[in-house]
LOLO-91567 format. One line per 5 residues: their letters; for each residue x, y, z of N, C-alpha, C, O. Coordinates in nm, 2 decimals, padded with zeros to 4 digits, always signed. Example, Ala and Ser with C-alpha at 12.3 -4.5 7.8 and 13.67 -1.06 7.14 Angstrom:
AS> +01.32,-00.57,+00.78,+01.23,-00.45,+00.78,+01.32,-00.33,+00.78,+01.42,-00.33,+00.85 | +01.28,-00.22,+00.71,+01.37,-00.11,+00.71,+01.29,+00.00,+00.79,+01.34,+00.11,+00.80;
This chain:
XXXXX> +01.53,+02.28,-01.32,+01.51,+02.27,-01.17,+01.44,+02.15,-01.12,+01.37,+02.14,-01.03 | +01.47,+02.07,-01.18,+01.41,+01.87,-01.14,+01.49,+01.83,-01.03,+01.45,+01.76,-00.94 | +01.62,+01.89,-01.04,+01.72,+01.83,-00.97,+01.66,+01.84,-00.82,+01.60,+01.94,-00.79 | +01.66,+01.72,-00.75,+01.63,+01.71,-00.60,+01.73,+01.66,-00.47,+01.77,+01.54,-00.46 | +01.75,+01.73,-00.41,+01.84,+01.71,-00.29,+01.77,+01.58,-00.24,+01.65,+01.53,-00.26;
XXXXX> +01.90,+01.53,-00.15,+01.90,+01.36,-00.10,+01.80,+01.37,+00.00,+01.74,+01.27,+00.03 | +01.76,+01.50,+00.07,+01.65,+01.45,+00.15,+01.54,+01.45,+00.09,+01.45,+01.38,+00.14 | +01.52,+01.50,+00.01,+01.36,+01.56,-00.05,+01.34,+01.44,-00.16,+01.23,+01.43,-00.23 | +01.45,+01.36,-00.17,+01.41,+01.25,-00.28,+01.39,+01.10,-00.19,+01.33,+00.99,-00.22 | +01.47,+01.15,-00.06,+01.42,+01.01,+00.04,+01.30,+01.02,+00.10,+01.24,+00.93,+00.17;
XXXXX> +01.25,+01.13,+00.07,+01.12,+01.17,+00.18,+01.01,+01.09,+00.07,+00.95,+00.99,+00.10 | +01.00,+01.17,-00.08,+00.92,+01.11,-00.16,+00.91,+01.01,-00.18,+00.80,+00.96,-00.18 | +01.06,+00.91,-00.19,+01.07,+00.76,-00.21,+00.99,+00.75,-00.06,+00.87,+00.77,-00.09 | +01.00,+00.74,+00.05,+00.94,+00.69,+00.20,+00.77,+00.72,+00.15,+00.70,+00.62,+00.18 | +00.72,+00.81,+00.10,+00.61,+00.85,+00.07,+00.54,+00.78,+00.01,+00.42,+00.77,+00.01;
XXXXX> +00.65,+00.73,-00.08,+00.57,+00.63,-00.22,+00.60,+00.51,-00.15,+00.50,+00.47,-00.11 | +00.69,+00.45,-00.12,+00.68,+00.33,-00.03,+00.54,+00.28,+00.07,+00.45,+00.19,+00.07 | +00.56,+00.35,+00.14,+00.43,+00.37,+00.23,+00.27,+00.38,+00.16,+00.18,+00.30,+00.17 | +00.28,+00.44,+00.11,+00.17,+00.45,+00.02,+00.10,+00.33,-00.09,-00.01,+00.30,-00.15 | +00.24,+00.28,-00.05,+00.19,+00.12,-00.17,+00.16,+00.02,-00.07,+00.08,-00.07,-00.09;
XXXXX> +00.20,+00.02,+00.01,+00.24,-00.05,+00.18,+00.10,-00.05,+00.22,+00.02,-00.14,+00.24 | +00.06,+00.11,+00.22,-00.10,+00.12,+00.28,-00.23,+00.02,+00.19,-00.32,-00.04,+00.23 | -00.17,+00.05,+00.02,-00.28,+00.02,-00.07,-00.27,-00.14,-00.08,-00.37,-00.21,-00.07 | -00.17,-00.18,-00.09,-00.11,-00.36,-00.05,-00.23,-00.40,+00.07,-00.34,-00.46,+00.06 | -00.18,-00.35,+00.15,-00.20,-00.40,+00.30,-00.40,-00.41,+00.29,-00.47,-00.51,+00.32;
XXXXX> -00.44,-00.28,+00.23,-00.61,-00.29,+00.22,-00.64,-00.39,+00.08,-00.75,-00.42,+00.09 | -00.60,-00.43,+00.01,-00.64,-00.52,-00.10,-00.58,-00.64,-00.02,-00.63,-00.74,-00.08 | -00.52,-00.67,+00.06,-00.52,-00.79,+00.14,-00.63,-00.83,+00.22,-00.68,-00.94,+00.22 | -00.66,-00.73,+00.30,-00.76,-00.73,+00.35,-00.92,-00.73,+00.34,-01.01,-00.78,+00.41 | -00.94,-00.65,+00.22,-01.04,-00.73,+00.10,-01.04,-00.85,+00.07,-01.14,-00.92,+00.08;
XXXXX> -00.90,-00.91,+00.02,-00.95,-01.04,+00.00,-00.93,-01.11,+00.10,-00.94,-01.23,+00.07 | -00.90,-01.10,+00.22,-00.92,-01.19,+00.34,-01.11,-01.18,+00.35,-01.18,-01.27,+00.32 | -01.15,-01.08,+00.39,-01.29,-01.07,+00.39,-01.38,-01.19,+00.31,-01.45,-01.27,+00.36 | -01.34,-01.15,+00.14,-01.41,-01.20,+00.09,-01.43,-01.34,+00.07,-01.52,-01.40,+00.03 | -01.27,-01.38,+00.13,-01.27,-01.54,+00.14,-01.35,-01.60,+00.26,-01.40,-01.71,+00.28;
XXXXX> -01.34,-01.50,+00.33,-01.42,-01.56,+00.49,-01.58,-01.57,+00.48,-01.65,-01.64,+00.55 | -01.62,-01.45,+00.36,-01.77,-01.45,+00.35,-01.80,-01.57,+00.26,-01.90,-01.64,+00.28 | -01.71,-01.59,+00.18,-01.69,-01.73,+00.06,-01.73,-01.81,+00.17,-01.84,-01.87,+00.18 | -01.66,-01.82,+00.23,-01.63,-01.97,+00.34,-01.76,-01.97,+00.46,-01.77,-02.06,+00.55 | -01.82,-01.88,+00.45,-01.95,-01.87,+00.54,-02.10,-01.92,+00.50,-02.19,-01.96,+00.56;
XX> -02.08,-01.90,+00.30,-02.21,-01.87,+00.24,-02.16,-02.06,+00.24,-02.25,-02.13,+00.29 | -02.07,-02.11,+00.21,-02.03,-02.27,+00.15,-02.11,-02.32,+00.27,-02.12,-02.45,+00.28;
């Protein structure tokens, strides 16, 4: 019973997409930060 209908396997993929999207987007943001505090202490 693995087998998954086309919606419930697009919703998961949209879910995992997004989710990497969210975790991407905050580790960018970290290192913007930390370059700006870099660039404050210089």
């Amino acid at each position: 019973q693995l087998r998954l209908s086309g919606t419930e396997l697009a919703l998961s993929l949209q879910e995992l997409v997004v989710g990497n999207i969210r975790l991407y987007a905050s580790k960018i943001r970290h290192c913007n930060v930390s370059i700006r505090t870099r660039g404050i202490a210089d």
